[in-house]
C-alpha positions in Angstrom: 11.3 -22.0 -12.5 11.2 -19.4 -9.7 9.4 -20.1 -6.2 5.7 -18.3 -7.4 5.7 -20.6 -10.4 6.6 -23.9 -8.5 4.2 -23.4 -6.2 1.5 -22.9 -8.9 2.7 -26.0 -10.7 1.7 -27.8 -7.1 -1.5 -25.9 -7.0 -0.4 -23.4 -4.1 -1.1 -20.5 -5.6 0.2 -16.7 -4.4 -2.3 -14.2 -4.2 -1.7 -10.5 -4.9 -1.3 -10.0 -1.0 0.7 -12.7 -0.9 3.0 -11.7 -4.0 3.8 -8.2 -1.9 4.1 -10.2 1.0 6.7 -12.1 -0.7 8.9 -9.0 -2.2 8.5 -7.1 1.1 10.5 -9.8 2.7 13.0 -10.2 -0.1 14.0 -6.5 -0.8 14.5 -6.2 3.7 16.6 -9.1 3.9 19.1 -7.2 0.7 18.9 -4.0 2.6 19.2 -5.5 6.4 22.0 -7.7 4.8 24.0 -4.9 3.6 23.6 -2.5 5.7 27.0 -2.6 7.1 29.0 -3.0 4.1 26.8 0.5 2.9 26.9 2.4 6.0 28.6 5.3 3.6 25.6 4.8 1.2 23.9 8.1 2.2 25.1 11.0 3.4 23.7 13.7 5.1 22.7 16.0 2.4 20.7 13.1 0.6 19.1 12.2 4.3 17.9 15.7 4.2 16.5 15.2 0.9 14.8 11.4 1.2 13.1 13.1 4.2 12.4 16.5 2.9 10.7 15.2 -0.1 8.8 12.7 1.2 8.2 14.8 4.5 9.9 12.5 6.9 11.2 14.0 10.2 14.6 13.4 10.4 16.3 12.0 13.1 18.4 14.4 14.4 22.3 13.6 16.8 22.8 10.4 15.2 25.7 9.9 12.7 25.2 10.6 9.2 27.3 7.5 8.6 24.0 5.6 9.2 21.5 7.3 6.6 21.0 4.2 5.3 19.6 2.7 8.4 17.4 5.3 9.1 15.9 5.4 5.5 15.3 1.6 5.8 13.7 2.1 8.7 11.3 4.8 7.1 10.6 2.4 4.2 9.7 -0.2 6.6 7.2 2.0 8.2 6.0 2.7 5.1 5.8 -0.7 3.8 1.8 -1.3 4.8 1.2 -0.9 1.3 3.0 -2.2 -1.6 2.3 1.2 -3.4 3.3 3.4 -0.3 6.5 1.3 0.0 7.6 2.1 -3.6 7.0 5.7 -3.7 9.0 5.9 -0.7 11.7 3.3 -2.3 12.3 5.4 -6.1 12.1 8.8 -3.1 15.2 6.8 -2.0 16.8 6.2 -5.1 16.4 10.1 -6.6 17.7 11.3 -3.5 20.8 9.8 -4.2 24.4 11.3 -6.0 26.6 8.5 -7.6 30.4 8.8 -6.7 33.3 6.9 -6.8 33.4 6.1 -2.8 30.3 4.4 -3.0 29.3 1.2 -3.4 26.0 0.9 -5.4 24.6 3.4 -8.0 21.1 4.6 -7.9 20.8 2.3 -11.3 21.9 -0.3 -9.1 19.4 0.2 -6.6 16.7 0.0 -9.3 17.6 -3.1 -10.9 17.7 -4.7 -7.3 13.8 -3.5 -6.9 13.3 -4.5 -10.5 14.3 -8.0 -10.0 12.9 -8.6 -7.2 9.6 -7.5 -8.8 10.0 -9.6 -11.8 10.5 -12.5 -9.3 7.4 -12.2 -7.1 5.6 -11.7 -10.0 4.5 -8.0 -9.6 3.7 -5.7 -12.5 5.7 -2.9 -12.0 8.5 -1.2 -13.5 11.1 1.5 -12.7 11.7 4.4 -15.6 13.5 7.5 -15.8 13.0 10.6 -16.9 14.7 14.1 -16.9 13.0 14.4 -13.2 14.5 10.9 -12.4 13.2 7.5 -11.2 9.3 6.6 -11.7 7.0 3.5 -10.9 5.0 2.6 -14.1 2.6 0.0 -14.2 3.5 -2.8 -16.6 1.9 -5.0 -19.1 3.1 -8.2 -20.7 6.9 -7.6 -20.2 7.6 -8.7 -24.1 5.0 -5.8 -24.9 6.8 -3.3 -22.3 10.1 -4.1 -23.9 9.4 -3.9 -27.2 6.5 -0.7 -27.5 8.0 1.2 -24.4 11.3 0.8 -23.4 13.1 0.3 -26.6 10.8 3.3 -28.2 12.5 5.1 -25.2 15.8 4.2 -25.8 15.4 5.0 -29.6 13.9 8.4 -29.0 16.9 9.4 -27.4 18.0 11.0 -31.1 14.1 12.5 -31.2 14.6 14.7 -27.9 10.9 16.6 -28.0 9.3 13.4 -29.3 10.9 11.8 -25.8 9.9 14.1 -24.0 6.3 14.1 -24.6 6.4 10.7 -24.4 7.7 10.5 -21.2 5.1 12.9 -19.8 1.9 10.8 -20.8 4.0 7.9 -19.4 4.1 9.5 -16.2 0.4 10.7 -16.5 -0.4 7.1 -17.2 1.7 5.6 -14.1 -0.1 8.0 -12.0 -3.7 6.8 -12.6 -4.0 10.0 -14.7 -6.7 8.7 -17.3 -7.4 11.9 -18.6 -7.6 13.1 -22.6 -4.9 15.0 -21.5 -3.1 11.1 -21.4 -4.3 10.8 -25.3 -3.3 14.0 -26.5 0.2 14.1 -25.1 1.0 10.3 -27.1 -0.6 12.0 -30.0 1.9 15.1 -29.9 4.4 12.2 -29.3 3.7 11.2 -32.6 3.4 14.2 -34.2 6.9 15.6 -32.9 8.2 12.5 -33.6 7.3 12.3 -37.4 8.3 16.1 -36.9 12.3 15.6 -36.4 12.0 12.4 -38.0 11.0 14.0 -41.0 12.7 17.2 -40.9 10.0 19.5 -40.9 6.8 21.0 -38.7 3.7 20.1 -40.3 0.9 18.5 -38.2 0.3 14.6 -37.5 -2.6 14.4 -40.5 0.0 16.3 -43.3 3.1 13.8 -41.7 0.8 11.2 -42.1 1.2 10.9 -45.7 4.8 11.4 -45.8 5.3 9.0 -43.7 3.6 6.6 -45.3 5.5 8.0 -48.6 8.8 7.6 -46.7 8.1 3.8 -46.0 6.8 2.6 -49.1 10.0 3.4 -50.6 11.7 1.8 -48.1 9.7 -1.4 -49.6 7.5 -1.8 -46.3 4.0 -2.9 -47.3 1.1 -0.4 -47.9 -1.1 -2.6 -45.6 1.8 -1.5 -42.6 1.9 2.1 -43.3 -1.6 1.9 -43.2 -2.1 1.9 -39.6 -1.1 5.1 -38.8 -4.7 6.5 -40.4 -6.8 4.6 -37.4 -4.4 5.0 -34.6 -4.9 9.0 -35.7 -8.4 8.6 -36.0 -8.6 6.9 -32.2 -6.8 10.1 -31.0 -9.4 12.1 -32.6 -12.1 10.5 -31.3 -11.2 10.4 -27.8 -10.5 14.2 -27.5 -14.0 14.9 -29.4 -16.5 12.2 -27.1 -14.5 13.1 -23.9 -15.2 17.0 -24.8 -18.8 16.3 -24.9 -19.0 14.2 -21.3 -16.3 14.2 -19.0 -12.3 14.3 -18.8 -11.9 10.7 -18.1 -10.5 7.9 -20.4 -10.8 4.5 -19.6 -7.9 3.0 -18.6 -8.0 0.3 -21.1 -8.4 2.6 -24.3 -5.2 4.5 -23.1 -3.3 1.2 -22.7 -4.3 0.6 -26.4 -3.3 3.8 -27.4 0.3 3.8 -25.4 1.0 0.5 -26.9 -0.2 1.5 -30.9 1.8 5.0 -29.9 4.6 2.5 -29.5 4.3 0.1 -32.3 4.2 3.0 -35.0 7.5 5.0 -33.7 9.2 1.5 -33.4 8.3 0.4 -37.1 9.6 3.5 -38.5 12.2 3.5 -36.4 13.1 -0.3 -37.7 12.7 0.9 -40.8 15.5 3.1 -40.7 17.8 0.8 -38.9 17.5 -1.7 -41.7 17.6 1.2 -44.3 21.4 2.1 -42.6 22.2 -0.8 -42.5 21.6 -1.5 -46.6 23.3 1.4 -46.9 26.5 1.0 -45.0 26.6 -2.8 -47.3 
């Protein structure tokens, strides 16, 4: 039982305020308490770039040597926000270079952020992309695990597929609730069944040889079944939003990310369990 959940169990509940609150003071005293021991953390070129992109003035006739102090400072001023401070924290992180003289790696540096998010009860994640680091917004976590970061590990072999993937994810995490949002997890999907398949026919043609592909596997009919409405939703949304506006609610694109996720991870189940009967 962490801290947030004792004092719930008492009846002293944390409020969202007080949740950042909370991880504001935890992630200062990791920083403040190794800032010595990391003095070599940052260098000067990655100073110019934490400050470049997030349009910092840097401090100029100090030592390089402390970089690190000087960006904790900035995230500190930045810190009025929980939003504000994490932008400027993942800034921190993708201006980094891993080498062997340092310390901590920039996946390092996430976890640490990660955890302590997980512990004050605060839903947000870090992700990477091509690009580097992102904040995404998070769901239940045994939902995020399973529908969005395993799907992103598996894709790895499904490069296109990934990559599209990754883009409405970003669109998504940015507040982005545009059909644009829709469209790019339904060309996730398509490209997906595209190299999965082995050919370039379009998400309705796949759609059946897909569902062909896992009914021989043995997986029920009632299963393979869902990828019909899920391509129906996509249609949908592109053909009201046409008529009105741009704007999706946030909630229908949630639904979609998540059954987005739920179909590329069945299939790709599928085939785990079909190598597997075939390597017996």
């Amino acid at each position: 039982m962490d801290w947030i959940d004792y004092r719930e169990r008492l009846g002293i509940g944390f409020s969202d305020q007080d949740k950042a609150s909370y991880f504001m003071v935890k992630i200062f005293n990791i920083l403040d308490a190794n800032s010595t021991i990391l003095r070599t953390q940052i260098d000067e070129n990655e100073y110019f770039e934490f400050c470049n992109m997030t349009g910092t003035p840097m401090k100029h006739g100090q030592l390089y040597g402390d970089g690190l102090e000087l960006i904790t400072n900035t995230l500190r001023r930045n810190s009025k926000t929980l939003t504000q401070f994490l932008a400027y924290y993942v800034a921190f992180i993708n201006c980094q270079t891993d080498n062997n003289y340092k310390k901590l790696t920039r996946e390092n540096y996430k976890n640490i952020v990660c955890n302590l998010l997980d512990e004050s009860h605060i839903p947000f994640s870090i992700m990477e992309d091509k690009d580097g680091y992102f904040i995404f917004p998070k769901g239940a976590k045994e939902l995020d695990d399973a529908l969005i970061s395993q799907p992103l590990e598996w894709l790895s072999q499904y490069p296109n597929a990934r990559k599209t993937y990754i883009i409405a994810l970003h669109q998504y995490a940015d507040g982005i609730y545009i059909r644009d949002v829709a469209d790019n997890l339904r060309k996730a999907l398509e490209t997906f069944l595209q190299e999965f398949l082995g050919n370039d026919k379009n998400l309705e043609s796949n759609k059946n040889e897909i569902c062909k592909y896992l009914g021989q596997q043995g997986v029920d009919a009632g299963i393979s079944g869902l990828f019909q409405p899920l391509i129906n939703s996509y249609k949908n949304v592109n053909d009201r939003i046409a008529k009105h506006n741009d704007r999706v609610d946030e909630k229908l694109l949630e639904f979609l990310l998540y059954q987005t996720g739920v179909l590329i991870r069945m299939v790709l189940s599928v085939k785990g369990m079909e190598a597997e009967t075939n390597a017996d």
